[in-house]
C-alpha positions as CSV (number, residue, x, y, z in Angstrom):
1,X,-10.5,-6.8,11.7
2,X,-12.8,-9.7,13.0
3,X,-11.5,-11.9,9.5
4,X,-7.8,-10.9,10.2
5,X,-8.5,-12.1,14.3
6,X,-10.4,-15.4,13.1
7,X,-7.7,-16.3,10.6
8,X,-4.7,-15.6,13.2
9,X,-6.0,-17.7,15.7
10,X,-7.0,-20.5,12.9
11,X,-3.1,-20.2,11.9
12,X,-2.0,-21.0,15.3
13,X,-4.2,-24.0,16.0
14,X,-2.6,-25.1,12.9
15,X,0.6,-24.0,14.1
16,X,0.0,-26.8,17.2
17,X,-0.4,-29.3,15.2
18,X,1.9,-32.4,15.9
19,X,3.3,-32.4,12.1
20,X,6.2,-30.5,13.5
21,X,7.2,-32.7,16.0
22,X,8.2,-35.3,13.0
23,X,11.3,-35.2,11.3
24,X,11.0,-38.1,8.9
25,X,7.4,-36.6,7.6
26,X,6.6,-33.2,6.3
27,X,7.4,-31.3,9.0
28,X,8.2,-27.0,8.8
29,X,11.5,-27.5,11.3
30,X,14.1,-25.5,9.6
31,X,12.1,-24.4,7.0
32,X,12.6,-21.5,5.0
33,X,9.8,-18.9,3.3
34,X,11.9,-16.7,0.6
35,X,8.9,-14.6,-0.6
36,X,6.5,-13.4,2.0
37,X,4.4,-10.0,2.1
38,X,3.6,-8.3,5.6
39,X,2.4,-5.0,6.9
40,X,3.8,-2.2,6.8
41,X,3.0,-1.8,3.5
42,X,1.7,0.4,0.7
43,X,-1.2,-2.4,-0.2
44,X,-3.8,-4.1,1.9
45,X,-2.0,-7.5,3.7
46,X,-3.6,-9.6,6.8
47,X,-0.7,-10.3,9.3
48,X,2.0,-7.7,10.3
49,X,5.8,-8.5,9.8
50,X,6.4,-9.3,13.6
51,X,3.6,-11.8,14.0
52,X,4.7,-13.5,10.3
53,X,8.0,-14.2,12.6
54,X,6.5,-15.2,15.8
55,X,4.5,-18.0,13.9
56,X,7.0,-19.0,11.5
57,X,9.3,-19.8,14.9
58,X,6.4,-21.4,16.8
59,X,6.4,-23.8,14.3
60,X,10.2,-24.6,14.0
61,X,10.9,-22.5,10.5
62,X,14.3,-21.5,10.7
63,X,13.6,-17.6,8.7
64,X,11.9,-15.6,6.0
65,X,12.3,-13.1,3.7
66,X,10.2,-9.9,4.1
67,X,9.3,-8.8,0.1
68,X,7.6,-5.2,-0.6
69,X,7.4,-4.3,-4.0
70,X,8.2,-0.3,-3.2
71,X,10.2,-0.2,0.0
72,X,13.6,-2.1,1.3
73,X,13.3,-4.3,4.1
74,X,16.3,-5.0,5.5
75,X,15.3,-2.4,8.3
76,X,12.2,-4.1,9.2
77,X,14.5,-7.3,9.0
78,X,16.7,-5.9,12.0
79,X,13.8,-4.7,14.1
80,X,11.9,-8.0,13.5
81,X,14.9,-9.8,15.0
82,X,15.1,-7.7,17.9
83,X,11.6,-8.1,18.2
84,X,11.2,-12.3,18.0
85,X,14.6,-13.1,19.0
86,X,16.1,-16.7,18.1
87,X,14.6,-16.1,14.3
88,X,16.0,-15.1,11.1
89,X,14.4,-12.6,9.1
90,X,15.6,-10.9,6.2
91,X,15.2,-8.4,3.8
92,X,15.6,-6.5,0.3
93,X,14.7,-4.3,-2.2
94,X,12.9,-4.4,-5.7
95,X,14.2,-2.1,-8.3
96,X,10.9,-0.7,-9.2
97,X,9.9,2.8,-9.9
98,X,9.6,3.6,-5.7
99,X,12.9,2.8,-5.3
100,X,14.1,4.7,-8.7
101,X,14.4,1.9,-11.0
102,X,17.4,0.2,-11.8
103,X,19.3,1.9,-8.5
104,X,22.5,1.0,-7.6
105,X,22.7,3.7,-5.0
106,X,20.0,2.4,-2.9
107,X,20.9,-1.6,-3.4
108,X,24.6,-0.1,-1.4
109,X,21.9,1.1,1.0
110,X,20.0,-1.6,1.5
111,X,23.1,-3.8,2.0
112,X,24.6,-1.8,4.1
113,X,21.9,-1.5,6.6
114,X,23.0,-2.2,10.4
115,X,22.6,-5.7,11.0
116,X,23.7,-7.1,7.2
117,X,20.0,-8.6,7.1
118,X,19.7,-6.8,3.2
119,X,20.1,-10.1,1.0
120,X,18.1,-10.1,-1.9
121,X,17.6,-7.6,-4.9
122,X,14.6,-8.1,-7.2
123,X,14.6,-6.9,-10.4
124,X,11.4,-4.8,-11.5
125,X,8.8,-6.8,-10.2
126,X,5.2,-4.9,-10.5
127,X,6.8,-2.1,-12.7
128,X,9.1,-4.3,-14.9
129,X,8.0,-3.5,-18.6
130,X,7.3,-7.0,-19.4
131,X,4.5,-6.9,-16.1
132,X,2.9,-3.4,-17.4
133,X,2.8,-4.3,-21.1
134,X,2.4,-0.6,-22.3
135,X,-0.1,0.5,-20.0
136,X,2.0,2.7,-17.8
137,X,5.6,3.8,-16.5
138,X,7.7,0.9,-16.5
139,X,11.0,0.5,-15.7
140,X,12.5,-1.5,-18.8
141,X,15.7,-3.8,-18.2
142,X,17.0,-4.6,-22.1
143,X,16.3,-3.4,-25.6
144,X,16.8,-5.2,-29.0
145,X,17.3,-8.6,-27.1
146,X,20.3,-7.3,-25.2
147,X,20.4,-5.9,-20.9
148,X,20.4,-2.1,-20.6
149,X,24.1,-1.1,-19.9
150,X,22.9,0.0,-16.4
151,X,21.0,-3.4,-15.5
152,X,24.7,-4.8,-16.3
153,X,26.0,-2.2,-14.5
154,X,24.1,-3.2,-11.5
155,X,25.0,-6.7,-12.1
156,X,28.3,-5.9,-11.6
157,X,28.2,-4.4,-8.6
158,X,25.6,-7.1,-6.8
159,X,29.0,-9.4,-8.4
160,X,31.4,-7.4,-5.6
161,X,28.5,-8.0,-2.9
162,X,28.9,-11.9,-1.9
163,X,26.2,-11.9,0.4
164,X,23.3,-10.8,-2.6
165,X,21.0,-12.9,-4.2
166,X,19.5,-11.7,-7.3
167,X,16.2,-12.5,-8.3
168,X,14.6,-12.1,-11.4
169,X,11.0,-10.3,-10.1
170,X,8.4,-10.0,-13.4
171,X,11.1,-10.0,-16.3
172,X,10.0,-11.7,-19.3
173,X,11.3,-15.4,-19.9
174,X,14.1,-13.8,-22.3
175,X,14.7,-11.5,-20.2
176,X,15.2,-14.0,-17.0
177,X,17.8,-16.2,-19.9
178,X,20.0,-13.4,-20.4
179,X,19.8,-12.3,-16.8
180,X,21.3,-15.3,-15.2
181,X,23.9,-15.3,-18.0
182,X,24.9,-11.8,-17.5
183,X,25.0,-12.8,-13.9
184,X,26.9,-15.7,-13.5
185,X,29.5,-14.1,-15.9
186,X,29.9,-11.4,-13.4
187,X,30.0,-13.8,-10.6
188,X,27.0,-13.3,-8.6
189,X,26.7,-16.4,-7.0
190,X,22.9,-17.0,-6.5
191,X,20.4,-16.1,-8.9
192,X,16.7,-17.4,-8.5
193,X,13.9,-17.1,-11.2
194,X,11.0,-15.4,-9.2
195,X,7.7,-17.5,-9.6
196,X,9.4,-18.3,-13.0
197,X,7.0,-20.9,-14.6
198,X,3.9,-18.8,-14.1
199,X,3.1,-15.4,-15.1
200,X,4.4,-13.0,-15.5
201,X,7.7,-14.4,-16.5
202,X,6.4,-18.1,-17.8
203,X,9.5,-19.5,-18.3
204,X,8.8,-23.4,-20.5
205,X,10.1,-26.4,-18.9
206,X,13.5,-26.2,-21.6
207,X,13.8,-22.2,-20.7
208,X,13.6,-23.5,-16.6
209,X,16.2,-26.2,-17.5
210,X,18.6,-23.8,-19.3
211,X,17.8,-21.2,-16.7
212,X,18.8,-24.1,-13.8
213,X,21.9,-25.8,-15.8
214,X,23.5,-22.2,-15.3
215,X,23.4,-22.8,-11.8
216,X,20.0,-21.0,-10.9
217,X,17.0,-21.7,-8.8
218,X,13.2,-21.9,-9.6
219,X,10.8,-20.3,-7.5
220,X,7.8,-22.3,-7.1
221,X,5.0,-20.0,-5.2
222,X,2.0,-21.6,-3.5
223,X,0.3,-18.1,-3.7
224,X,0.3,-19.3,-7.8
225,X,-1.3,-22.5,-7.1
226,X,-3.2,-22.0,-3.6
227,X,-7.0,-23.3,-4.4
228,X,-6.2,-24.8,-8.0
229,X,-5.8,-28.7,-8.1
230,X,-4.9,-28.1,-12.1
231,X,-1.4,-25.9,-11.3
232,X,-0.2,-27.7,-8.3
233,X,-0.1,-30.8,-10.5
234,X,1.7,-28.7,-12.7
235,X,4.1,-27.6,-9.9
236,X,4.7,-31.3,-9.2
237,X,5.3,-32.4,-12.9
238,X,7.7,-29.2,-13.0
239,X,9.7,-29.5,-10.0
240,X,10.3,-33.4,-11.4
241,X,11.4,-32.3,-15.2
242,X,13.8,-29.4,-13.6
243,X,14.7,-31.3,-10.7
244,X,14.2,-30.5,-7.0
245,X,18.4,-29.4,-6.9
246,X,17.3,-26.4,-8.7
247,X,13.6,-25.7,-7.1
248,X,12.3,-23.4,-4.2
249,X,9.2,-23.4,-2.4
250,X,8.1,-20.6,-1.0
251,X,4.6,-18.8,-0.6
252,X,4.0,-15.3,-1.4
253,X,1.6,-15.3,1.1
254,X,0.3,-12.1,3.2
255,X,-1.4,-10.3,0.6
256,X,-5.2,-9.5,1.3
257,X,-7.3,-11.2,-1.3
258,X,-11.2,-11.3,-2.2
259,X,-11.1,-15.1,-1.0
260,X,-9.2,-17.1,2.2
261,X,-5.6,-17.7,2.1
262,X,-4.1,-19.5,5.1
263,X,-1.4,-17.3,6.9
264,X,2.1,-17.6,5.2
265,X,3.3,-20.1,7.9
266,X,0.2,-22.0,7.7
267,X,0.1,-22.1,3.6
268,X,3.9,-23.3,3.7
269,X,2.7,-26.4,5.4
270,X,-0.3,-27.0,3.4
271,X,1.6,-26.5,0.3
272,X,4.6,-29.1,1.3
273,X,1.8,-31.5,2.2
274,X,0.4,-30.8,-1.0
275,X,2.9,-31.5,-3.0
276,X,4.3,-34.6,-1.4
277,X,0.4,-36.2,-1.8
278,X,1.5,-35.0,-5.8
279,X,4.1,-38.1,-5.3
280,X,7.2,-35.4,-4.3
281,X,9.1,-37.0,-1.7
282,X,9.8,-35.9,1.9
283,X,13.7,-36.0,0.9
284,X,13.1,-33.5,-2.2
285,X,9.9,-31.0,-0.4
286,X,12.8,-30.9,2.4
287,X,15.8,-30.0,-0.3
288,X,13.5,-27.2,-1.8
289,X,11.8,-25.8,1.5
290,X,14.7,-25.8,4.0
291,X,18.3,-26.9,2.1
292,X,18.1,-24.5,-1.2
293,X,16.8,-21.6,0.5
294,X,19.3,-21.8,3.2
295,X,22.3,-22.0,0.6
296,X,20.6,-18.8,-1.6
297,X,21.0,-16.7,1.0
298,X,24.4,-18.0,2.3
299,X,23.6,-19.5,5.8
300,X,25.4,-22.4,7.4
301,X,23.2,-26.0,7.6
């Protein structure tokens, strides 16, 4: 409890910084955070949902996504709205085993939920077959190098559903190819590799490139990268062969870990700061932080 108070309050010192109050540097004003864990949840995380939204709009962030890997979110979207009003949160659902697997049934659900805040389905993330590699229940989405007929299925239907963005969650790097195509074909209109170029998925620079001349996004996560000089340089020499048009930042932040992370708010700052130091300029940290995230989940500039 006394770690979890001493790194809230360190997050809002940060939080007071002057770095916001500067639009032509890196600054978090309109910033978006696709991918960010929070309490409640099923796993041990540091900050609960409602103070991941009160800092985020303390420091001029414009929304975030709420991710749990075995329960939809687009009802702690609403009531984190009602609860920090004049921010955007929102919500989703994985298709792993809690939720039944490949679940078409509860994506109408979660899209449906009062308030419309349900916008992204991941594909199995934790309990994708390519993630447990044989050691468990999985929840497999192709066979013999093609999509199960009721991933396709669900493709079809997140295709009718305008306001859903698919992301891939821990399919393999095949997997993640024929995904988008499947996708795109079916006219789903935002599809986004989830932390594509590291594990589990490890999509190669020409699989990112394929992935992003289809018209799909690269999740770049500073949870991949946080305390490693080696794969942030990595991150930048990525984000400049696949181009920042195709690239999100985001965090995946707020999960409780044996070392110190900064709080997801905090660690989007850090990591823009980071990169930019990495030569990425404050026009393309901007495009993949606030502009790209914005447009994959369908909100006006």
């Amino acid at each position: 409890m006394e770690m979890r108070k001493t790194l809230l309050i360190a997050a809002f010192a940060l939080l007071a910084a002057p770095a916001f109050a500067q639009d032509n540097d890196i600054n978090l004003k309109g910033a978006i955070d696709i991918h960010v864990h929070s309490d409640p949840d099923s796993a041990p995380r540091v900050i609960d949902a409602d103070d991941v939204a009160r800092q985020a709009k303390a420091a001029g962030m414009r929304a975030v996504v709420l991710k749990n890997h075995w329960a939809e979110t687009a009802s702690l979207a609403y009531m984190v709205r009602k609860i920090v009003p004049g921010f955007e949160a929102f919500g989703g659902l994985t298709q792993d085993l809690a939720m039944g697997g490949i679940n078409i049934e509860a994506v109408k659900h979660a899209a449906d939920m009062k308030g419309g805040y349900g916008r992204i389905v991941w594909l199995p993330t934790f309990d994708a077959e390519n993630n447990v590699k044989g050691k468990g229940p999985s929840v497999k989405v192709s066979e013999n190098g093609k999509l199960l007929p009721s991933v396709l299925a669900l493709l079809d239907y997140i295709g009718t559903r305008k306001q859903l963005t698919l992301e891939t969650g821990h399919v393999s790097a095949e997997e993640a190819l024929m995904v988008i195509k499947e996708a795109r074909a079916r006219g789903i209109q935002h599809v986004v590799a989830t932390h594509g170029m590291t594990g589990p998925t490890n999509l190669t620079v020409p699989q990112a490139k394929e992935f992003a001349a289809q018209g799909g996004y690269i999740e770049f996560v500073y949870g991949s990268a946080f305390n490693d000089p080696k794969m942030l340089a990595k991150f930048a020499e990525w984000i400049k062969a696949v181009g920042p048009a195709h690239c999100i930042l985001s965090t995946d932040l707020g999960g409780a870990r044996p070392f110190p992370r900064p709080m997801p708010t905090a660690g989007m700052l850090e990591y823009m700061q980071k990169l930019h130091a990495l030569g990425i300029s404050v026009a393309d940290i901007n495009m993949m932080a606030k502009t790209n995230p914005a447009k994959m989940l369908g909100l006006q500039p």
